[in-house]
N, C-alpha and C positions, 0 to 999 in steps of 0.2 A: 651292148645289149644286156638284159639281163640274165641270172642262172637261170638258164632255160634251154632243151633243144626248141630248134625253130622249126616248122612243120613246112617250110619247105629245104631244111637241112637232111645230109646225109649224117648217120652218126657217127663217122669219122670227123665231117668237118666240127658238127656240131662238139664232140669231145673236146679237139683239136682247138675251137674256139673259144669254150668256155676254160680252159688248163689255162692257157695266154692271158686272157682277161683275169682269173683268182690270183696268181702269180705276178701280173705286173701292177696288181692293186698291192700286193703284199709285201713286194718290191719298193712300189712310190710309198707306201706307208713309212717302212722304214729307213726310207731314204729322203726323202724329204717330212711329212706331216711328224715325223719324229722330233722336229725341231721346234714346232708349234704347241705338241702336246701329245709327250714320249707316252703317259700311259695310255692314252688313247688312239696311239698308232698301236703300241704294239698288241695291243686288243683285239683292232681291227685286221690286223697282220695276220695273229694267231687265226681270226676265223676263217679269213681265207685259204691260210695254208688248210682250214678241217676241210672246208669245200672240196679244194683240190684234191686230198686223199678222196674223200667221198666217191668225188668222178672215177679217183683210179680205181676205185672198190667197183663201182658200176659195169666200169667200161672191161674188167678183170676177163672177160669171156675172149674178147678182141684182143688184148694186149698180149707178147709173148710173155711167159710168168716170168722170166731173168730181169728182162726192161722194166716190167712193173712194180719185182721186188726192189730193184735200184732204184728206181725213181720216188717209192713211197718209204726208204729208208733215206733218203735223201731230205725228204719232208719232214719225217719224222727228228730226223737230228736240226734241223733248222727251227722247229717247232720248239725241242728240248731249251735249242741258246735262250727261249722266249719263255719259258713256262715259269723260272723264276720268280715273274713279277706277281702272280694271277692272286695269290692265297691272302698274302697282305690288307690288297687292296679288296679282295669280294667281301674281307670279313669284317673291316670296317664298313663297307658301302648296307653289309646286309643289317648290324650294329644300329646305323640311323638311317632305316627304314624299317626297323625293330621298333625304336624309341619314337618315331611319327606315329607308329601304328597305334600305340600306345600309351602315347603322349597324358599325363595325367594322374595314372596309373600308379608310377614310380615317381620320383626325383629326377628331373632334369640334369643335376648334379649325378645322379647314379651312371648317367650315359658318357656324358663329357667328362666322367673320370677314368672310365674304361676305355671311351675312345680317345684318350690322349695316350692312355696307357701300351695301348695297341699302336699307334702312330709313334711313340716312342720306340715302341721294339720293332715297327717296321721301317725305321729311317735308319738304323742302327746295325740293320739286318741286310749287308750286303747282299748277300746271295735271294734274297725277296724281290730287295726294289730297285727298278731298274735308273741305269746312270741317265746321264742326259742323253745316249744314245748306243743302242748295241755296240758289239764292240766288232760290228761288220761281218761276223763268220754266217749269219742267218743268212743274208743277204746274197754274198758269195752263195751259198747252198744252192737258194733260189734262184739267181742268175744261171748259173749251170744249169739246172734242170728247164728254165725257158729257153734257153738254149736248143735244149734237144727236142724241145715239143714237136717243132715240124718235122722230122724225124722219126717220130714217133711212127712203130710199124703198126696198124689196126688190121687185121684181118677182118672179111667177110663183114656184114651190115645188117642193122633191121633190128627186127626183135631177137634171133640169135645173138648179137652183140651183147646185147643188154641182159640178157635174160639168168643168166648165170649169177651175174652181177646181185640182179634183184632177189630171185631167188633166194641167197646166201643172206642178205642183210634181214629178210624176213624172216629165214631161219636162227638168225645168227639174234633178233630180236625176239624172238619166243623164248630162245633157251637161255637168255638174259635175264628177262622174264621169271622164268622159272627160277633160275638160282635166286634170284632178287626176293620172288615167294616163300622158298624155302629159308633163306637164312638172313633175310632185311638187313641185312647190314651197310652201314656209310658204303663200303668197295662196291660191295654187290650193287644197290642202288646207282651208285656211281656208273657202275658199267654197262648197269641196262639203260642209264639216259643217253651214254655214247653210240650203244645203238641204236635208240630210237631217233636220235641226232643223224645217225648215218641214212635211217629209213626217211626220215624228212626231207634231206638233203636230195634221196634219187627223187620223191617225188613231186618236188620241186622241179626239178628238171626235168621230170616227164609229163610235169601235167599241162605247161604251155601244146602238147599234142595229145595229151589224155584226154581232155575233155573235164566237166566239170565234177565228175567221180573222183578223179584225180585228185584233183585239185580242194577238193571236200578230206581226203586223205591227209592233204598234206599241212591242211590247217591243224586237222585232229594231233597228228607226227608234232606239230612247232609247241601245240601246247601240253601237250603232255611232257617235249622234253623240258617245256618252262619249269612245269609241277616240279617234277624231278630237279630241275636245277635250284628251284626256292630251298626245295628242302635239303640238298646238299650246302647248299650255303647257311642255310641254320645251323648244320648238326657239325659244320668248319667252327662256327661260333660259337656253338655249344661247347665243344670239344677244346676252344684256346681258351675259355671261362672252367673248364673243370679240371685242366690238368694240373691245379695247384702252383700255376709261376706267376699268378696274377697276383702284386701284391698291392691291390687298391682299398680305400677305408670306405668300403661300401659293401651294398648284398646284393654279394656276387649269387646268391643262391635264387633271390629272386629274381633275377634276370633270367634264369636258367627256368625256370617257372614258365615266363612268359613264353619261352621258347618251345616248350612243353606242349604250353597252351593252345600256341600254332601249330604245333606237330605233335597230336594226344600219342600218338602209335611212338614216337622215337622211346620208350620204356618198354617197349615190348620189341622193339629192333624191329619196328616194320613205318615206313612212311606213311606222310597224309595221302600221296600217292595212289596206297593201294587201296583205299577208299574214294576219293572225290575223284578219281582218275578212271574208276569203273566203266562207265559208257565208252570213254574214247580208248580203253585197252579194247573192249572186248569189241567195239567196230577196223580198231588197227590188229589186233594182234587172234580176237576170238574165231567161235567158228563160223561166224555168220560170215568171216571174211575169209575168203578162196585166196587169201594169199596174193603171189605177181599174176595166177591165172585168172585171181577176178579184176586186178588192175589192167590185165592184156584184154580181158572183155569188153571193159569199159570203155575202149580209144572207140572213139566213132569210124565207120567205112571200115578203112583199111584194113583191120581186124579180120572183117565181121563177111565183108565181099571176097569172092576169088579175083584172084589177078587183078587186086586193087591197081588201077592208073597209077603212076607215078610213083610208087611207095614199094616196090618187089622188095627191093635190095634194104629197104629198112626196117622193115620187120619181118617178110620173110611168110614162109608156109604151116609153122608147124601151132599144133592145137594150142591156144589158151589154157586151156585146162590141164597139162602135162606138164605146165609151169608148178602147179601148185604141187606135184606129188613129190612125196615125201618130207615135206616142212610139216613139222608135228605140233601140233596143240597144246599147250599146257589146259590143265585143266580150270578154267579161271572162278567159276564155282565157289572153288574152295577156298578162295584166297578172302581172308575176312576183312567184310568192310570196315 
């Protein structure tokens, strides 16, 4: 199935089923498709181990905090064996799709002298790029933890399961948000796309029972983390082009130009982000949006009837709108186009 609860899932099973599915995808990646095409497993590996944390962030209301902390340091160190390869390879792939974009521009010769340069220092850079195959300790990690999935203890169901969860990652995306406003920098940047990555993630798996509000949320959540991912992968390749180790018979300055050009704000430390990204923060993040209480609005029935048919134990009694207190606003106003 896909990342989705199913709507006629409890969300226990529904947890329960998605955990099994992210982990034995991330499992078969690096156990076998690593043999066909290591970087492209461990890509695909990495994303699902994010899913999988995702879920345990969701599901964090339901899980006891011990099992959960273990289970997502488990992930996370599994994650670590893989992260190695990522930096190498995004900053040539992002290099020529730089030089397409722009194709004419420059010299042909300016690109393929830098991207050999960089392929040079990433074949030479053990700790970057990965061998022909992990060296098994990811694997083990993750074996272990599928292990214990059905195991896994969930308390209590419904919207109280979830609700904590979501909560937090909307909180947890505003005030990422805000640091990201105040001080633009690659980190900051960086860490407000992890969050809006994590808010994508739940609402993906809620909106197969959200209805299409949901589901409208969670396209806004995919491309905004896109935005944010383009320009962190510029500002990797701006960053290996100005630290002065490049030693190619080119201008290295005009390339940093171009880069510029795609991102006017990286001189002032703020993204193209916080401009061309406007509508979809202030419908994900502004105040027109009530937060998980206008997402818990949105589910059709269940919600919305008393003693929804079939659905007690999965979301449960309490108001929509108590979801949303206390997640604070930043002010988005002020954040200049």
């Amino acid at each position: 199935m896909s990342y989705g609860f199913g709507a006629d899932e409890s969300v226990r099973t529904a947890v329960v089923r998605c955990a099994r599915e992210q982990l034995d995808r991330a499992v078969g990646e690096l156990s076998e498709g690593i043999n066909e095409d290591p970087i492209r497993a461990v890509h695909d590996a990495r994303k699902a181990i994010k899913k999988e944390r995702s879920l345990l962030r969701l599901a964090r209301g339901a899980m006891p905090p011990r099992q959960r902390r273990r289970e997502n340091a488990a992930l996370r160190d599994a994650a670590r064996e893989l992260s190695g390869t990522r930096d190498a390879d995004v900053i040539i792939a992002t290099l020529d799709s730089l030089s397409g974009r722009f194709a004419g521009q420059l010299p042909a010769a300016t690109f393929d002298a830098i991207r050999e340069q960089l392929k040079a220092g990433a074949d030479t850079d053990g700790g970057r790029r990965p061998g022909p195959a992990p060296d098994g300790r990811a694997v083990k990690e993750l074996e272990a933890v599928r292990m214990r999935v059905n195991d896994w203890k969930l308390s209590g169901g419904g919207w109280r399961a979830i609700e904590e969860g979501l909560v937090l990652s909307y909180k947890r995306g505003r005030e990422a948000f805000a640091r990201a406003r105040r001080g633009g920098s690659m980190e900051d940047l960086h860490e407000w796309r992890k969050r809006v990555k994590d808010l994508w993630h739940h609402q993906r798996l809620l909106a197969p029972v959200g209805g299409p509000g949901v589901q409208g949320e969670a396209k806004d959540a995919h491309r905004l983390s896109d935005l944010l991912g383009d320009d962190h992968d510029l500002a990797l390749l701006r960053q290996e082009l100005t630290r002065g180790k490049m030693a190619v018979p080119v201008d290295l300055d005009a390339v940093v130009e171009l880069i510029d050009h795609q991102v006017p704000s990286f001189s002032a430390r703020q993204s193209r982000s916080a401009s061309a990204s406007t509508p979809i923060r202030q419908r994900l993040f502004g105040a027109e949006c009530g937060g998980p209480g206008t997402v818990a609005a949105r589910w059709p029935g269940p919600l919305t009837k008393p003693n929804p048919p079939h659905w007690p134990q999965r979301l449960g009694s309490r108001s929509p709108t108590e979801s949303a207190r206390g997640v604070r606003e930043p002010d988005l106003r002020s954040f200049a186009a």
